[in-house]
C-alpha positions as CSV (number, residue, x, y, z in Angstrom):
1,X,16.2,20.4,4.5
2,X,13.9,23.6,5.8
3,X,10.8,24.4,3.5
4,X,10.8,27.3,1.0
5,X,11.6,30.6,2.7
6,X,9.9,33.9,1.7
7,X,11.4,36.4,-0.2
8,X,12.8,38.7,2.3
9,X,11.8,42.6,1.3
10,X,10.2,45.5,2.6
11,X,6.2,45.0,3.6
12,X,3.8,46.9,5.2
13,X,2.6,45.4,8.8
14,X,-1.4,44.9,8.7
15,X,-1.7,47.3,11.8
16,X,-0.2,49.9,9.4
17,X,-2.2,48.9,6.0
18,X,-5.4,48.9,8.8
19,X,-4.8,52.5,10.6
20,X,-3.4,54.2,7.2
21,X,-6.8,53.4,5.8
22,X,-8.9,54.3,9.1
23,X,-6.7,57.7,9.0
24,X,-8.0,58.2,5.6
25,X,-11.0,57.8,6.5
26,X,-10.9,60.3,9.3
27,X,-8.9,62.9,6.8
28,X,-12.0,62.4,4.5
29,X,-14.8,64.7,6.2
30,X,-12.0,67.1,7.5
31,X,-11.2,67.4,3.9
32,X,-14.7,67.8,2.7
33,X,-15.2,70.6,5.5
34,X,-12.1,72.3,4.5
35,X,-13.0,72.2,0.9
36,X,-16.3,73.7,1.4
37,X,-14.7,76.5,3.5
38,X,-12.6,77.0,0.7
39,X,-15.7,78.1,-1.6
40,X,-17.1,79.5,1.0
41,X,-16.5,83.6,0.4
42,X,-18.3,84.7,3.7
43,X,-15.0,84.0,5.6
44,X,-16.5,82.7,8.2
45,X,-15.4,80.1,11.3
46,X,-16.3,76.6,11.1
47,X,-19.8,76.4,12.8
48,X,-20.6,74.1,15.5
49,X,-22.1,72.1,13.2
50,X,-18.9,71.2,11.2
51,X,-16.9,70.8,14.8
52,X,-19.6,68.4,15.5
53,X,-19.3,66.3,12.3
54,X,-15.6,66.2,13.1
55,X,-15.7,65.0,16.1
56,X,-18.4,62.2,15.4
57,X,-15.9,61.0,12.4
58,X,-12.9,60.8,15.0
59,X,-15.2,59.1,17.6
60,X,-15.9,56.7,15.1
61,X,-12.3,56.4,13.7
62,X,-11.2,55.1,17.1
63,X,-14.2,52.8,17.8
64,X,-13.5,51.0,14.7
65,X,-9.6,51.2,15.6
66,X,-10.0,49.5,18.7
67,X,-12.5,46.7,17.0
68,X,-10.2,46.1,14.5
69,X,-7.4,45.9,17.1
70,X,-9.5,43.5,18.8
71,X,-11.0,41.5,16.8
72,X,-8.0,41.1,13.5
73,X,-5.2,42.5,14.1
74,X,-4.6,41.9,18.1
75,X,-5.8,37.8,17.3
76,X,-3.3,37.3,14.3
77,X,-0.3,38.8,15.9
78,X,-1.2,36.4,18.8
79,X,-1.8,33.3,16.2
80,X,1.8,34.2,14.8
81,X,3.7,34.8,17.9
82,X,1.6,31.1,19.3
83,X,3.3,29.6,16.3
84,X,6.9,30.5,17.2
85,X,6.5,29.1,20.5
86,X,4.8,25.9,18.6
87,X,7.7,25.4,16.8
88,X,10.2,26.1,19.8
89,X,8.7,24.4,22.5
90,X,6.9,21.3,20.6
91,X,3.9,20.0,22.9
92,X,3.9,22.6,25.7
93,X,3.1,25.5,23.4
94,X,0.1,23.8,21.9
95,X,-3.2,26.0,23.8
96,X,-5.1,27.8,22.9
97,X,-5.4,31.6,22.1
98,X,-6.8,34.3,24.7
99,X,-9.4,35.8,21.8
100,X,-9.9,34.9,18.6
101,X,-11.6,37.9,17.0
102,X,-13.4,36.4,14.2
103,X,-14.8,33.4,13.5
104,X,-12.3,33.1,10.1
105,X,-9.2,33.5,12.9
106,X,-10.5,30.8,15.2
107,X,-10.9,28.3,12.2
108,X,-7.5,29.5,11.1
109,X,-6.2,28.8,15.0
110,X,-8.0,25.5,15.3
111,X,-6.5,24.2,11.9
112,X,-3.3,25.1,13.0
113,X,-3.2,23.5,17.0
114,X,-4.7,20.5,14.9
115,X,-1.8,20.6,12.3
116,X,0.2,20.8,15.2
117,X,-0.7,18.3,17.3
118,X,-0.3,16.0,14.1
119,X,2.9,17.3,13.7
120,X,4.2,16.7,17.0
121,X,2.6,13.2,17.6
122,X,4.4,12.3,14.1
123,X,8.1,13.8,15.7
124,X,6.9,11.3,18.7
125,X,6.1,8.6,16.6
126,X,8.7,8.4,14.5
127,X,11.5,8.9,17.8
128,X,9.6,5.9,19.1
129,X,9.6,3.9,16.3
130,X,13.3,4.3,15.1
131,X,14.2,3.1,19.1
132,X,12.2,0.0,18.3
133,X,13.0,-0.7,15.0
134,X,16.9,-0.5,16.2
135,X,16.4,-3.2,18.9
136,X,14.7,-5.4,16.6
137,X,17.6,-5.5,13.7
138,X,20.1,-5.5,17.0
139,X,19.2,-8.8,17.8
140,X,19.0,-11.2,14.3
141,X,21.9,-9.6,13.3
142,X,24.1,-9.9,16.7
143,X,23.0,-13.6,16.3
144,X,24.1,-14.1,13.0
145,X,27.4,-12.1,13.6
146,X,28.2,-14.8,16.8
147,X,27.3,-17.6,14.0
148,X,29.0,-16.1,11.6
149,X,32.3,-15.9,13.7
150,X,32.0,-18.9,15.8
151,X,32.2,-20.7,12.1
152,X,35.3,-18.3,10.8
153,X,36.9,-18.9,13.9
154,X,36.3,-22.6,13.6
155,X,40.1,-23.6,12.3
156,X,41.3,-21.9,15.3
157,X,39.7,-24.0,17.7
158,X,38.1,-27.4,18.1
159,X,36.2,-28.7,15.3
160,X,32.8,-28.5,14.7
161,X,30.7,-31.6,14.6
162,X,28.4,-31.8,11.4
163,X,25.3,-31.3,13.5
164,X,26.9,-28.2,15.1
165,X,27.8,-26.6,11.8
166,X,24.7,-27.1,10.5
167,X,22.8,-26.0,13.7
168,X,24.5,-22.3,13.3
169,X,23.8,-22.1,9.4
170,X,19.9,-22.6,10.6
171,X,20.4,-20.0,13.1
172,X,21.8,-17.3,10.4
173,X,19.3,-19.1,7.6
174,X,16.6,-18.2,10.8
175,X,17.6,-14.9,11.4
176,X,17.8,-13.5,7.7
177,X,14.3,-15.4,7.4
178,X,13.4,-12.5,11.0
179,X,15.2,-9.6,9.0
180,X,13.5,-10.2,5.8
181,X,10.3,-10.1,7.4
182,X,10.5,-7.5,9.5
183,X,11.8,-5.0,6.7
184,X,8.8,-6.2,5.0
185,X,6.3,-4.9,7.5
186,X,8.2,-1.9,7.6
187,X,7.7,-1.6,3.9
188,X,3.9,-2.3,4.8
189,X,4.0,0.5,7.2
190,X,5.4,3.0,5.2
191,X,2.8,2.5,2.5
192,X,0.1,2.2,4.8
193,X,1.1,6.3,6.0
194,X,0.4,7.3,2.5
195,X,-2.6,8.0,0.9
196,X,-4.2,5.3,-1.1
197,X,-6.2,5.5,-3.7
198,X,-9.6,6.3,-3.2
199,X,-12.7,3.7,-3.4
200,X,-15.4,2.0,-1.7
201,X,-16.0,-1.4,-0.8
202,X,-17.9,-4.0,1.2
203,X,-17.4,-6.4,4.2
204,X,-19.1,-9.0,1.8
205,X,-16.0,-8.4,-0.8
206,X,-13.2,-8.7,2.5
207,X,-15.0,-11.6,3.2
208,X,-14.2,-13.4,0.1
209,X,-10.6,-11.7,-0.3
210,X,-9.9,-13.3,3.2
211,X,-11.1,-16.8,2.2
212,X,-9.1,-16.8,-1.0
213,X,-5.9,-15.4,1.6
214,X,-6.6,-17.8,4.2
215,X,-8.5,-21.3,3.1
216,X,-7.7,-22.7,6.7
217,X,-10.1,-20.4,8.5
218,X,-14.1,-20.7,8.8
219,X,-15.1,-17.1,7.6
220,X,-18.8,-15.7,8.9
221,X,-19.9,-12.1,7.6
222,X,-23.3,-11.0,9.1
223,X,-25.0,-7.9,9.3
224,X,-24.7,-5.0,6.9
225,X,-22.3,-7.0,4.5
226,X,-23.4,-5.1,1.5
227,X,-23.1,-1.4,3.0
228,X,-20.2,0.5,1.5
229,X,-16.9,1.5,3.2
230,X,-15.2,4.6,2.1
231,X,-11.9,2.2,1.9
232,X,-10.6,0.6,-1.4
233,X,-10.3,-3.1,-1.6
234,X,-7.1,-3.4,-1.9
235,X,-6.7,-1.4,1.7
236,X,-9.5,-3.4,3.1
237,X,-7.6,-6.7,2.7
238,X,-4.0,-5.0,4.4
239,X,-5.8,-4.2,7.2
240,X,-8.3,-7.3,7.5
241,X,-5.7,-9.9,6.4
242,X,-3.2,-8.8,9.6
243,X,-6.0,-9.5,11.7
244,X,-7.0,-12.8,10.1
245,X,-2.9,-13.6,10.3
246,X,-3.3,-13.1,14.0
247,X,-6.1,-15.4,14.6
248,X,-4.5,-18.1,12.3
249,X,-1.4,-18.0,14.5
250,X,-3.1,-18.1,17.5
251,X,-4.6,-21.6,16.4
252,X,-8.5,-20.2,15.2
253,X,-10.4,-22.1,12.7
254,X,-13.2,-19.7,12.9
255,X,-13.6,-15.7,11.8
256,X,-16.5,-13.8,12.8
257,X,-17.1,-10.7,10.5
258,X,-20.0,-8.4,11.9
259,X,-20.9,-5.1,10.3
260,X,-23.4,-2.5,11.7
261,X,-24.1,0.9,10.1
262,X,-24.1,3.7,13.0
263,X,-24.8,7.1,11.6
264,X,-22.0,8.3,8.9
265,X,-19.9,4.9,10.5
266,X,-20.0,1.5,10.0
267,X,-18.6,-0.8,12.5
268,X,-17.5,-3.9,12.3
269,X,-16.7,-6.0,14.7
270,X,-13.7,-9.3,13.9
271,X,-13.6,-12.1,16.2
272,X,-12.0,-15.6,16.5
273,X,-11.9,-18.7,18.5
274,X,-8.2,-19.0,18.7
275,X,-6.3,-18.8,22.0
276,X,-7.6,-15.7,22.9
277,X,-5.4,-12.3,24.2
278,X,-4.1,-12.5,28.5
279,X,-5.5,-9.8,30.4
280,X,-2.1,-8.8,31.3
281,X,-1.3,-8.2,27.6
282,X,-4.4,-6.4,26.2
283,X,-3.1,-3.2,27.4
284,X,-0.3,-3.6,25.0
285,X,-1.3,-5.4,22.1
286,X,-2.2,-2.2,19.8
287,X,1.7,-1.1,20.9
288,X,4.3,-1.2,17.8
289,X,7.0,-4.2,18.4
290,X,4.4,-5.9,21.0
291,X,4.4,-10.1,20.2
292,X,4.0,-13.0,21.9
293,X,5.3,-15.0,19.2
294,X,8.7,-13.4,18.6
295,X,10.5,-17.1,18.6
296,X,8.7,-18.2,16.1
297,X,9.0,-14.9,14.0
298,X,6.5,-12.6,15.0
299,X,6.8,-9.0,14.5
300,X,4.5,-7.4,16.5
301,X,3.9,-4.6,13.5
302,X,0.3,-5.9,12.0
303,X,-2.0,-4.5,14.1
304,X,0.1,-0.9,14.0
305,X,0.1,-1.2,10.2
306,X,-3.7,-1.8,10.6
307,X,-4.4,0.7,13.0
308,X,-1.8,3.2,10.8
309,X,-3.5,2.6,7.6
310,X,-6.9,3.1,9.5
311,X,-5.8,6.3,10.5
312,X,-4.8,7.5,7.3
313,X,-9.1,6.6,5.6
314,X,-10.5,8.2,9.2
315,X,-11.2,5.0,11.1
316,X,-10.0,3.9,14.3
317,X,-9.5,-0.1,15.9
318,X,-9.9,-1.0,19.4
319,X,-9.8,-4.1,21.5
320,X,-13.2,-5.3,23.1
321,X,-14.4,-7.7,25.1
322,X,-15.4,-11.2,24.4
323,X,-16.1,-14.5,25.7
324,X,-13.8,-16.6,23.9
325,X,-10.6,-15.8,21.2
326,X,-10.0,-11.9,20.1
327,X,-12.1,-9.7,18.9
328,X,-11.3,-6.1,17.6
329,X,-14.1,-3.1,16.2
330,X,-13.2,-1.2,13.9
331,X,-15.0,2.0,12.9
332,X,-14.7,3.5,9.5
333,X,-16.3,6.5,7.3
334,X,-19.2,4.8,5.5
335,X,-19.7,5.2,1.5
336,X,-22.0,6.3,-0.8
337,X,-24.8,4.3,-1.3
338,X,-23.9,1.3,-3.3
């Protein structure tokens, strides 16, 4: 459905608003000469003093036509003509303008190749996302629908031995278990692109959210555990707890928590001493769908609902070096004083 369309009627262009008012401007001092040689009685020509003022006021007239030209009226018929092509051509069209003018203009051009950019890395996104999310309900469900026929068919053909039978029931049981799942992360994901309430918390506060979540794992805050986040608790422990689910699965007994204040920022750093990520695979660990644990139900979609809902307060997460296990930095807006 297209957005709310303008009432199509009659309106002056802003080149015609601009020049009607810079033609009244000029009319103004011939008006004021003719007026005076109106009262005058002598009958006398205009002097070369009146020519002069007259031709001063049209000077002027056309240097402040061809500023405004410049400098308003030229940039904005650029900026609309730019969106157009932004929203025929998608990615290619997104440059920038020749001249901006003003400084108002170039703010106004700026916010709009950002809101553009956003827009188009969303169309991306969600193109992307729909392929993947398509291949992963393609395979539980052409599993079950083999189970499920290879046990309607079952009077047809040879029967099925009680350990057979109940092998493909645990395969559908299985694969309803991988469905359910995965339309719960997708559930997660599209919560985490909205906006959550505002609020402020600490590492100190994750740190005992994640030991109530996750008693089997060794938790260790340090640093600036005290300093505020702008996130709210509740989207500290999403985006914390899919991290601390990875390292559980990966066998750690042992979480690292690190938080540094730098600047505005605070980073914090996560680490384990689980099995650790393969350098062949940290390229694509931060990609949607990416698991290596998709036999035993893995999803692949935590650290995108991490990095998604980090997005959404400002922050960022990356993959970083370390010696042993996984470890991830995360950088996030820090809060008001607490």
């Amino acid at each position: 459905m297209s957005g709310p369309r303008v009432r199509p009627k009659w309106r002056p262009s802003l080149g015609l608003v601009v020049f009607s008012v810079l033609l009244a401007v000029l009319a103004l001092p011939a008006a004021i000469v003719i007026w005076f040689r109106a009262l005058d009685n002598t009958g006398s020509q205009m002097g070369p003093v009146e020519f002069g003022a007259l031709a001063v006021a049209l000077v002027l007239t056309l240097i402040i036509a061809v500023v405004v030209t410049r400098t308003i009226t030229g940039p904005i018929d650029a900026l609309v003509r730019r969106s157009e092509e932004i929203g025929r051509g998608g990615r290619g069209a997104i440059r920038p303008l020749d001249s901006y003018g003003t400084r108002e203009i170039a703010r106004l051009a700026q916010s709009l190749l950002d809101l553009a950019g956003r827009l188009v890395d969303r169309s991306e996104y969600v193109q992307s996302f729909a392929a993947h999310v398509s291949h992963e309900l393609k395979s539980p469900l052409t599993a079950i629908r083999g189970a499920a026929e290879l046990l309607r068919d079952e009077e047809a053909g040879p029967a099925m031995t009680a350990a057979e039978r109940r092998r493909f029931l645990d395969h559908i049981i299985a694969d309803t278990d991988r469905l359910t799942i995965l339309l719960g992360r997708l559930r997660d994901l599209a919560h985490a692109e909205l906006p959550m309430a505002a609020g402020q918390t600490n590492v100190a506060a994750v740190a005992e959210e994640l030991a109530r979540r996750f008693p089997q794992l060794q938790l260790a805050p340090t640093g600036d555990t005290g300093r505020q986040l702008a996130l709210s608790l509740e989207a500290a422990a999403i985006i914390f707890s899919h991290l601390a689910e990875n390292a559980a699965q990966h066998g750690a007994s042992r979480l690292e928590i690190a938080a540094v204040a730098r600047g505005d920022s605070m980073i914090v750093t996560i680490a384990d001493n689980g099995g650790g990520i393969s350098p062949g695979n940290r390229a694509l660990v931060l990609q949607p769908f990416f698991t290596t644990r998709r036999e035993q139900g893995g999803t692949g979609m935590g650290l995108d609902i991490a990095r998604a809902m980090l997005r959404a307060h400002g922050g960022s997460i990356r993959l970083i070096e370390s010696e042993a296990g996984a470890a991830f930095e995360i950088e996030l807006p820090g809060g008001s004083p607490g």
